[in-house]
DRENDO-1510 file (C-alpha; in Angstrom, 1 decimal, always signed):
<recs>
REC; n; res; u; v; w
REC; 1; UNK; +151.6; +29.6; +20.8 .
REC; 2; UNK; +152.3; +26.3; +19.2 .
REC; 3; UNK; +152.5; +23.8; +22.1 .
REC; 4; UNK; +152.8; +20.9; +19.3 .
REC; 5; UNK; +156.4; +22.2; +18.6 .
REC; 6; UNK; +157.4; +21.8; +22.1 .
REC; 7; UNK; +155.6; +18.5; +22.4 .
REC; 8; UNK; +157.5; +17.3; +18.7 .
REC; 9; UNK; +160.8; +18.8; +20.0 .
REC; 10; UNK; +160.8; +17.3; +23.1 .
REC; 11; UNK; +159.6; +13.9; +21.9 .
REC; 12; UNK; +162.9; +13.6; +19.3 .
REC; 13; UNK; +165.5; +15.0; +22.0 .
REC; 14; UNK; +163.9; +12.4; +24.6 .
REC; 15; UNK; +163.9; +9.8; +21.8 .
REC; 16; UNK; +167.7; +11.0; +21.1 .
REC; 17; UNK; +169.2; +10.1; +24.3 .
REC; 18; UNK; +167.5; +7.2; +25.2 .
REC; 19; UNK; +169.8; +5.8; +22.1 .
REC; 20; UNK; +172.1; +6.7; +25.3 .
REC; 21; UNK; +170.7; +6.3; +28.1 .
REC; 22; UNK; +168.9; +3.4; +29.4 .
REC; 23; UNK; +165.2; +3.7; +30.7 .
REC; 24; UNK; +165.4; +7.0; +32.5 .
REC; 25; UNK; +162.6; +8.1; +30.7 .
REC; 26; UNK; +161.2; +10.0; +33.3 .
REC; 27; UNK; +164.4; +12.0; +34.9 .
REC; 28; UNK; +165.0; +12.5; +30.8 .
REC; 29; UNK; +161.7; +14.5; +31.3 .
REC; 30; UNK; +162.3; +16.5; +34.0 .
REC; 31; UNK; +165.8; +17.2; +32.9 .
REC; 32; UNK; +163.8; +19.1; +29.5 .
REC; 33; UNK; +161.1; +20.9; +31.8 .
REC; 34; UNK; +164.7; +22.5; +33.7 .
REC; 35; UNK; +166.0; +23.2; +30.6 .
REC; 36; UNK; +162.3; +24.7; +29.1 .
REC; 37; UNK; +162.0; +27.0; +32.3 .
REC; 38; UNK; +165.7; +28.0; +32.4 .
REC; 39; UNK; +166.4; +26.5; +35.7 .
REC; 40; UNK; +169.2; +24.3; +37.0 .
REC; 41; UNK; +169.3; +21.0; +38.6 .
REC; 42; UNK; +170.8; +19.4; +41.3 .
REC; 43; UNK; +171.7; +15.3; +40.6 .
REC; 44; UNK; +171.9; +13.4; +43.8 .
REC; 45; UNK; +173.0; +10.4; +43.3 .
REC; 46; UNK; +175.8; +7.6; +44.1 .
REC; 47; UNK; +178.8; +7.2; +41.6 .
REC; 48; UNK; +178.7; +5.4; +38.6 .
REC; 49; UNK; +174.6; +5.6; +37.7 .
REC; 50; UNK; +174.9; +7.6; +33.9 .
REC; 51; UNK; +175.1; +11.4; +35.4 .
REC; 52; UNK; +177.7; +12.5; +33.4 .
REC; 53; UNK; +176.7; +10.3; +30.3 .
REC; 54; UNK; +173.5; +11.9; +30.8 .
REC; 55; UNK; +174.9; +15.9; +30.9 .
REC; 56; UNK; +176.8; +15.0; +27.6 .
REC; 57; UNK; +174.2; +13.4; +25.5 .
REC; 58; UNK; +171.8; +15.6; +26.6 .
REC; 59; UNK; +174.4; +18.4; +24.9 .
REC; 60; UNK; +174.7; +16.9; +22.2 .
REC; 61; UNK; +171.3; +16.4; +21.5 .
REC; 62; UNK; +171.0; +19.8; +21.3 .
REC; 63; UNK; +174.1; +20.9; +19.7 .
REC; 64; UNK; +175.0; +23.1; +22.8 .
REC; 65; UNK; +178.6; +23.8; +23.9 .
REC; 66; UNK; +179.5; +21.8; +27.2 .
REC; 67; UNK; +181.7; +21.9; +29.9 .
REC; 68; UNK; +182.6; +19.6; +32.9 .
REC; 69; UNK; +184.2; +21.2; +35.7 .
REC; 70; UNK; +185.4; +18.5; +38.8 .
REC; 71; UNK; +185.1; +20.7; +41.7 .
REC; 72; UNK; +187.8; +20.2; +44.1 .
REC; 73; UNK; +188.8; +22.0; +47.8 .
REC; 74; UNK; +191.8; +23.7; +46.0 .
REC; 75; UNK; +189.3; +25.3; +43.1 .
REC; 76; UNK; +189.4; +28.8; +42.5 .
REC; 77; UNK; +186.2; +30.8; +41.2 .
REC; 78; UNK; +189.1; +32.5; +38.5 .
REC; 79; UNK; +189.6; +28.7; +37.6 .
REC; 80; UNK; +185.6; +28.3; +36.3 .
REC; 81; UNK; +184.8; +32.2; +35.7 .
REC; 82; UNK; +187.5; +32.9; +33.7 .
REC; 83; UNK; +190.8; +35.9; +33.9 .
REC; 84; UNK; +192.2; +38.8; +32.6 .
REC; 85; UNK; +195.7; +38.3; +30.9 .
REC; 86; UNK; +198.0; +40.9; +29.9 .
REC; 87; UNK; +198.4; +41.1; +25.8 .
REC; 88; UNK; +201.9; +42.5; +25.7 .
REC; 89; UNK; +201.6; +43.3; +22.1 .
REC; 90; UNK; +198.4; +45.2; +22.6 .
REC; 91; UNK; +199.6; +46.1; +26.5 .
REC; 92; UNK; +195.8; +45.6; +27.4 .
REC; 93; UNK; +194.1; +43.4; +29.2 .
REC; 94; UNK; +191.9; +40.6; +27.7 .
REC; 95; UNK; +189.3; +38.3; +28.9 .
REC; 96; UNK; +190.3; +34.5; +29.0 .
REC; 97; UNK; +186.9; +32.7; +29.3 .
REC; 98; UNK; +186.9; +29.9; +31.5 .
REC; 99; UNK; +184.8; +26.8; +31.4 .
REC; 100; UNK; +181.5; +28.4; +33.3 .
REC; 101; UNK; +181.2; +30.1; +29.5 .
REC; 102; UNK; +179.6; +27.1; +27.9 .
REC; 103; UNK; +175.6; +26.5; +27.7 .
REC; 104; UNK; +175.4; +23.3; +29.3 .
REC; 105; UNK; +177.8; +22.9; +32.4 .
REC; 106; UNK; +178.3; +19.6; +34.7 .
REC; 107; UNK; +179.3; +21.2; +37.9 .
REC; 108; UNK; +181.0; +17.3; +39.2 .
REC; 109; UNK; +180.9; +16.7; +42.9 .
REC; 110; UNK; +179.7; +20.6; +43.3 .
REC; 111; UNK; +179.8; +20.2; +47.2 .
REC; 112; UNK; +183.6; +19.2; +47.1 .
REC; 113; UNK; +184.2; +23.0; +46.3 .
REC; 114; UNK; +185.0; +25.8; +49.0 .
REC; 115; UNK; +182.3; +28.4; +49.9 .
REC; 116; UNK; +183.7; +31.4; +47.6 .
REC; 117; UNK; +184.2; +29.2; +44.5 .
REC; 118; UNK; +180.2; +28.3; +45.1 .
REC; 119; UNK; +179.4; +31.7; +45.5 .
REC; 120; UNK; +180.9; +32.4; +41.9 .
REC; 121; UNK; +178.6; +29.4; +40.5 .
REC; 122; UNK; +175.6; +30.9; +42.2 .
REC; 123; UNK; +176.1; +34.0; +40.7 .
REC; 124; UNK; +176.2; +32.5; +37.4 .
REC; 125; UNK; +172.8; +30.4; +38.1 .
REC; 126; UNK; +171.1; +33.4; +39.3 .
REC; 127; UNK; +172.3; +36.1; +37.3 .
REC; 128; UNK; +173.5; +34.5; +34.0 .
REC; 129; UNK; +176.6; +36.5; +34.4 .
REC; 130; UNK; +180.4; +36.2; +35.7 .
REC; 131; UNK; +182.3; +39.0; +37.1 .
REC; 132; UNK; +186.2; +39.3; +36.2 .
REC; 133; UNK; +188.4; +41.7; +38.2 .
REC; 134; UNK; +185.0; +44.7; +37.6 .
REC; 135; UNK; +184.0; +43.6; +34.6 .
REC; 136; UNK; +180.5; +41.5; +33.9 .
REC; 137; UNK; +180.6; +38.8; +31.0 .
REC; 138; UNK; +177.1; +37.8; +30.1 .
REC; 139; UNK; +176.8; +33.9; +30.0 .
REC; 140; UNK; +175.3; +32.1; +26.7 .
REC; 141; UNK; +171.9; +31.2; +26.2 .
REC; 142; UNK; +170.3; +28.5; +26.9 .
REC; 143; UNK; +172.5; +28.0; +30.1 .
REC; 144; UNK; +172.2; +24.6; +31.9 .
REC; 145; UNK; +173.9; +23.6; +35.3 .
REC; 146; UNK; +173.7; +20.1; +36.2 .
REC; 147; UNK; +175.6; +19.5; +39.5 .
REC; 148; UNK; +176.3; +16.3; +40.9 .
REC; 149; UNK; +176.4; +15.2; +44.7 .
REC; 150; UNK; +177.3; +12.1; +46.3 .
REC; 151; UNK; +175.2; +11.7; +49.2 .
REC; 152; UNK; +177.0; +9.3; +51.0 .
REC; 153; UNK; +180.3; +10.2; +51.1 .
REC; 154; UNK; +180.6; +13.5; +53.1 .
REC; 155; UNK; +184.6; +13.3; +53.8 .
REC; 156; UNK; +186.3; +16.4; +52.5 .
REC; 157; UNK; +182.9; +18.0; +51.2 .
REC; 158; UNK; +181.5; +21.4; +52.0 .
REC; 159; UNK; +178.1; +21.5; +52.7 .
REC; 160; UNK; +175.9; +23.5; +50.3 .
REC; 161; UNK; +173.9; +26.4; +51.8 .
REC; 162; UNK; +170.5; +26.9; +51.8 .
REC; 163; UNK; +170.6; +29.9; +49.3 .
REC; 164; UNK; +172.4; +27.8; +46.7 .
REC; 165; UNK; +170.7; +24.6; +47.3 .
REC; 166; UNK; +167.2; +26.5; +46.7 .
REC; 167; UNK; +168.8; +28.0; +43.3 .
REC; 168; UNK; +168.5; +24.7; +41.9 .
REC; 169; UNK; +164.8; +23.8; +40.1 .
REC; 170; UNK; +164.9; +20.8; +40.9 .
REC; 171; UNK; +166.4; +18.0; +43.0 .
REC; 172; UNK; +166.6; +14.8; +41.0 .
REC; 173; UNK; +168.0; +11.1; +41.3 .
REC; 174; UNK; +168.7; +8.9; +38.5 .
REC; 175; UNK; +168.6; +5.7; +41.0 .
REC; 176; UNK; +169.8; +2.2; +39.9 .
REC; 177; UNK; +168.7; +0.8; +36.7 .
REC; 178; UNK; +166.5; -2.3; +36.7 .
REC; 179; UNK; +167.5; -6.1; +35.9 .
REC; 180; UNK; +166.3; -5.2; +32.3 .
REC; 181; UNK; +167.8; -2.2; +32.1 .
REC; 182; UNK; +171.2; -3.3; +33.2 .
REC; 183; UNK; +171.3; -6.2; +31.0 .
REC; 184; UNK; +170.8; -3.6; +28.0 .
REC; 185; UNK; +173.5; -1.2; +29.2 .
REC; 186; UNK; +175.8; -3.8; +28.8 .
REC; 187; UNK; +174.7; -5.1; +25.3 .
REC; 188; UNK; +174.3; -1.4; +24.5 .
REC; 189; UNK; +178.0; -0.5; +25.5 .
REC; 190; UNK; +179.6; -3.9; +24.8 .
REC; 191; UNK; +181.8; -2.6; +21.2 .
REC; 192; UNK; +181.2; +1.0; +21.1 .
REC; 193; UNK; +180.0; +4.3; +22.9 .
REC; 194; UNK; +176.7; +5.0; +21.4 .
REC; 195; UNK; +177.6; +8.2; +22.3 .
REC; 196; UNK; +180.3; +9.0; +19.6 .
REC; 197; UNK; +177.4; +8.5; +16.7 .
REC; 198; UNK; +174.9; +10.0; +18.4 .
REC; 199; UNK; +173.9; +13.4; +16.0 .
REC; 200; UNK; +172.2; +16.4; +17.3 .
REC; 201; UNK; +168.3; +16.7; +17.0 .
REC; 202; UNK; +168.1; +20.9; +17.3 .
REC; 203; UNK; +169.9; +23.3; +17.6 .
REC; 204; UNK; +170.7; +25.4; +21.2 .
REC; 205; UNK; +169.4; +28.5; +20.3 .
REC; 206; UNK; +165.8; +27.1; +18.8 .
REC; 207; UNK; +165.3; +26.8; +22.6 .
REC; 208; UNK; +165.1; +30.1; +23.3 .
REC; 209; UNK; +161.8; +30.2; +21.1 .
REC; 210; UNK; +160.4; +27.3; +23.1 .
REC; 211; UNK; +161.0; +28.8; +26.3 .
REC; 212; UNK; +158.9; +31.9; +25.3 .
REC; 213; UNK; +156.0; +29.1; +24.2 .
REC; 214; UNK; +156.2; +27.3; +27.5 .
REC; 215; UNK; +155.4; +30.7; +29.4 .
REC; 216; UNK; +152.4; +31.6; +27.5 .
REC; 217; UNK; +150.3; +27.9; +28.8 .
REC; 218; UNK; +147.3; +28.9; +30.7 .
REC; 219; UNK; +147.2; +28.6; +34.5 .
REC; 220; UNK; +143.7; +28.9; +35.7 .
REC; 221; UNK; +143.2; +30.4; +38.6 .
REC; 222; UNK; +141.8; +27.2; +40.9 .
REC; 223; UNK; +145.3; +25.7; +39.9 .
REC; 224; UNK; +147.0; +28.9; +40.8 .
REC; 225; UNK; +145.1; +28.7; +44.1 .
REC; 226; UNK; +146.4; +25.2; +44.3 .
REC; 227; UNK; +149.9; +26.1; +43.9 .
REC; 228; UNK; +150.1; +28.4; +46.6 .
REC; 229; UNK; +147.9; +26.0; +49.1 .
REC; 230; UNK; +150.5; +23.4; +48.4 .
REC; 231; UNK; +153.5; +25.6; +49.1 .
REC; 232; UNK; +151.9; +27.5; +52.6 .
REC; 233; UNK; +151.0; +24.1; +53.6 .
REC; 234; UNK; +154.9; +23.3; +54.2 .
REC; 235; UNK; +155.2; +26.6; +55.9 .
REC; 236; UNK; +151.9; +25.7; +58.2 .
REC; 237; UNK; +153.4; +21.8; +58.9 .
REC; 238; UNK; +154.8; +21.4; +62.5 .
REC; 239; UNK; +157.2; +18.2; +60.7 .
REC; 240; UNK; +158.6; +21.1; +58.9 .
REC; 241; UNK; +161.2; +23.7; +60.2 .
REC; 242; UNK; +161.9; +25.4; +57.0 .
REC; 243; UNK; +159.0; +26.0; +54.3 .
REC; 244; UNK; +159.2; +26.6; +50.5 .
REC; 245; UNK; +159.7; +29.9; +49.8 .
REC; 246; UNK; +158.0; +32.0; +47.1 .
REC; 247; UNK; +160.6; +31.0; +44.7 .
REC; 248; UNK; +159.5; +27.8; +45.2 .
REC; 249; UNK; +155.7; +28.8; +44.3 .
REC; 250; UNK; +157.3; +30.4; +41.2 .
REC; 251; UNK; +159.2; +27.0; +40.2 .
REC; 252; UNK; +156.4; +25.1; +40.7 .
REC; 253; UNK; +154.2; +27.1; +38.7 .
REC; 254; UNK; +156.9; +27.5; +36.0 .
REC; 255; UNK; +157.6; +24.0; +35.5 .
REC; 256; UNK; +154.0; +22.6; +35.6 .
REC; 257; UNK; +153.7; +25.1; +32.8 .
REC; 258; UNK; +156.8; +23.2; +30.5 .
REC; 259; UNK; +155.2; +20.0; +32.0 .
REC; 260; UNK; +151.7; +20.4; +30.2 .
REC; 261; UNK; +153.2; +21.7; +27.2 .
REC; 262; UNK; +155.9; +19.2; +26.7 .
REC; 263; UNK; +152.8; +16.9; +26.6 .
REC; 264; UNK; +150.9; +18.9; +24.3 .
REC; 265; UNK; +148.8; +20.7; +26.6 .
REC; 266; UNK; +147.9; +24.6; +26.5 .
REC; 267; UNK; +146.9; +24.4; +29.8 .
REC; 268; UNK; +148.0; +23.2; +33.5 .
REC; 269; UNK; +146.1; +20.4; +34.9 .
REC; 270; UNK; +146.4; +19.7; +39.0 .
REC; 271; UNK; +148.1; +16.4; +38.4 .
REC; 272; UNK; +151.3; +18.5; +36.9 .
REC; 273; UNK; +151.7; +19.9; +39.5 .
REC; 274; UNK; +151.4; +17.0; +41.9 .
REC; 275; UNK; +154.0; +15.1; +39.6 .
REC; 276; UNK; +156.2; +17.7; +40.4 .
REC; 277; UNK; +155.8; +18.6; +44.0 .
REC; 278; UNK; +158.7; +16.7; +45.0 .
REC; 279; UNK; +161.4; +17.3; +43.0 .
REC; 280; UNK; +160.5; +21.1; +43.1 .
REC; 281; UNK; +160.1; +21.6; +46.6 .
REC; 282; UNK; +161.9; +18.6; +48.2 .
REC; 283; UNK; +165.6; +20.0; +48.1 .
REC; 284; UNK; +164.0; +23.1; +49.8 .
REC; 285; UNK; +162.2; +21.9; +52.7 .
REC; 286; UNK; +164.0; +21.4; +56.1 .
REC; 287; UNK; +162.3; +18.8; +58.6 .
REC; 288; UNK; +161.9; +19.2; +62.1 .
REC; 289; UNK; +164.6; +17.7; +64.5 .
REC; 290; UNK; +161.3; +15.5; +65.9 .
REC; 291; UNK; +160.9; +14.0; +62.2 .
REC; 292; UNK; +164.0; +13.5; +61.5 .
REC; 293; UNK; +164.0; +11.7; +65.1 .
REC; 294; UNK; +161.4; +9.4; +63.9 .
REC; 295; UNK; +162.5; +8.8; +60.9 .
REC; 296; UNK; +160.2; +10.9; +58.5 .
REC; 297; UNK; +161.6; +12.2; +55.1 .
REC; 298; UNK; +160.6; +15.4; +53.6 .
REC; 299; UNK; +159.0; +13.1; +50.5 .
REC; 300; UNK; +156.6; +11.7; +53.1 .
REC; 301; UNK; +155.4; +14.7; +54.9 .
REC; 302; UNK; +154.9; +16.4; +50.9 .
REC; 303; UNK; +153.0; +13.2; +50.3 .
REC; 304; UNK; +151.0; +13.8; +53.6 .
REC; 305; UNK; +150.1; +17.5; +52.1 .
REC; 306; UNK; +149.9; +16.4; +49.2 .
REC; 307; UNK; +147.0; +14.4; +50.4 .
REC; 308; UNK; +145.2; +16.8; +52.7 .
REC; 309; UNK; +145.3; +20.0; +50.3 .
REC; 310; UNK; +142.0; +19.6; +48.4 .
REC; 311; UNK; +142.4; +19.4; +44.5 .
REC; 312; UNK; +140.7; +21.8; +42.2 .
REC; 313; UNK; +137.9; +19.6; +40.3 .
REC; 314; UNK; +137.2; +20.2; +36.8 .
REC; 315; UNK; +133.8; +21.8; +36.0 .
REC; 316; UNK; +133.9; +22.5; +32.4 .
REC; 317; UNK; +136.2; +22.4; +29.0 .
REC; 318; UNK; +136.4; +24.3; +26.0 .
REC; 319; UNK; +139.5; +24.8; +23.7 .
REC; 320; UNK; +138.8; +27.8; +21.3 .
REC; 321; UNK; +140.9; +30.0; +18.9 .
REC; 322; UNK; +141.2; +33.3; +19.9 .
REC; 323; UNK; +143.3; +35.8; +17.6 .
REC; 324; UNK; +142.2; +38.6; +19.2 .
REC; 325; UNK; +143.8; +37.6; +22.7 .
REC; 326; UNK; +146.8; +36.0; +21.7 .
REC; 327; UNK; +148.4; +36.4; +18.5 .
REC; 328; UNK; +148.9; +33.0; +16.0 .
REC; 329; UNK; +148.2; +31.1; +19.7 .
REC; 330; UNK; +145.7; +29.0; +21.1 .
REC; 331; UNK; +144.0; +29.9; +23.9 .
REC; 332; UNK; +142.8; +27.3; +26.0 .
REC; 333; UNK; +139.9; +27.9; +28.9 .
REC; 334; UNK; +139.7; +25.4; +31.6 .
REC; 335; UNK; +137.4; +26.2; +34.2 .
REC; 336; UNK; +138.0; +24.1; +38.0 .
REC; 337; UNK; +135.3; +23.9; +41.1 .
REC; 338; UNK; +138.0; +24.6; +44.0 .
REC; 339; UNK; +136.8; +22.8; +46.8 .
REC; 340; UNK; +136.3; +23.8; +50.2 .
REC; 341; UNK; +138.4; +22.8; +53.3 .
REC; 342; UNK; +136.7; +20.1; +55.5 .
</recs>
């Protein structure tokens, strides 16, 4: 396993859009762990911050086909999946592809959709595949759903349920820019869209590769243990009514994995994982009606576990080759003291 690759690859498609995008560096990130661990990602934020700017140049970058769909109340799932037309020269019936077909899709305002047109997207997320009147259409590869949500307004919006909602990676908000920032948006974007010159760094399907490299980083078992300490601890927390489920074990597991290697690590330290506890697991947690009574957020209380869940401690440290093990890969050992409950 080359982890350098990852780590070069990363650094040039991060370095790519920030000719874009304005000090994000660290939603930039997250966005390529998503994309490493084929998972999906659910932007919360208010109108007019960079999503969509960001979901295009993050295309771009990578040469992938793109697609924005504005959900709307009146949107069919045949309007995103796709439908069969009648070829009266042929008199068969052929596939018309619709905009779900592409490998990076901006589902706009996703919660603005009705429940069945939802359930079409979730199939898609979860199964890489659309159904057409009986007929399965595989999706291609690498296949990226950015939705949007505007968590203010809530007028005319259809709440997403729970199943979808913990489909989604991760949960992540781009947040205002700084005074700094700002002030180089608007020199940035005074004469042109830096977007229009901006050239692709890779290609889409080089990815593929990169996502069989991320799997192969080493999880040692005290971090392992960690994982799953973090993730029963919401289940075990009386501000919490709803815990992560295992899917949100494997997610957190899976993208501390991309984490370390998009860093240049063969190996999973704890403090991936901490970095990542909230935008994994935050979307997924419900809080209790007595937290939400005084006030406490779901980020808090993961904090609070966060806190009280003892971190493995590192004993020893080797790095050694190992052909035998792994083939042209590099096998890193990491051995952790777990520590005991007080």
């Amino acid at each position: 396993m080359d982890v350098m690759q990852v780590q070069n690859v990363a650094h040039r498609i991060k370095e790519n859009i920030a000719r874009v995008i304005v000090g994000k560096n660290e939603t930039i990130e997250l966005l390529l762990v998503a994309l490493l661990c084929e998972g999906h990602v659910l932007l919360e934020d208010v109108p007019g911050i960079g999503k969509t700017m960001l979901a295009k140049t993050l295309a771009k970058s990578l040469d992938a086909s793109f697609q924005r769909i504005q959900f709307t109340p009146d949107l069919l799932p045949s309007d995103i999946t796709g439908v069969s037309v009648f070829n009266q020269r042929t008199n068969e019936f052929g596939f018309r592809a619709g905009p779900l077909l592409a490998q990076i899709i901006l589902a706009d305002e996703i919660n603005r959709a009705g429940p069945r047109t939802q359930a079409a997207l979730l199939e898609a997320m979860e199964e890489r595949q659309v159904t057409v009147d009986g007929a399965t259409h595989l999706l291609p590869r690498p296949f990226l759903v950015l939705a949007t949500q505007n968590p203010v307004e809530l007028e005319g919006t259809f709440p997403l349920p729970e199943a979808q909602v913990d489909r989604f990676l991760m949960r992540v908000a781009l947040g205002y820019p700084n005074e700094s920032d700002e002030r180089a948006i608007l020199r940035r974007f005074r004469e042109t869209n830096p977007l229009t010159e901006l050239a692709p760094v890779i290609h889409a399907s080089e990815i593929l590769e990169l996502q069989k490299s991320v799997r192969a980083v080493l999880v040692h078992p005290a971090v392992e243990e960690y994982i799953v300490r973090l993730t029963r601890a919401t289940r075990e927390n009386d501000a919490i009514q709803l815990g992560a489920s295992p899917r949100g074990s494997l997610a957190l597991y899976h993208t501390s994995q991309a984490l370390a290697a998009i860093r240049g690590r063969t190996f999973v330290l704890p403090d991936d994982v901490k970095q990542l506890l909230a935008p994994v697991l935050e979307h997924r947690l419900m809080t209790s009606s007595q937290s939400r009574v005084r006030g406490r957020g779901v980020r808090e209380i993961l904090q609070d576990i966060a806190a009280r869940v003892p971190v493995p401690v590192e004993e020893s440290w080797s790095v050694e080759d190992s052909q035998e093990s792994r083939v042209n890969s590099q096998q890193s050992t990491v051995s952790f003291i777990m520590p005991t409950d007080n």
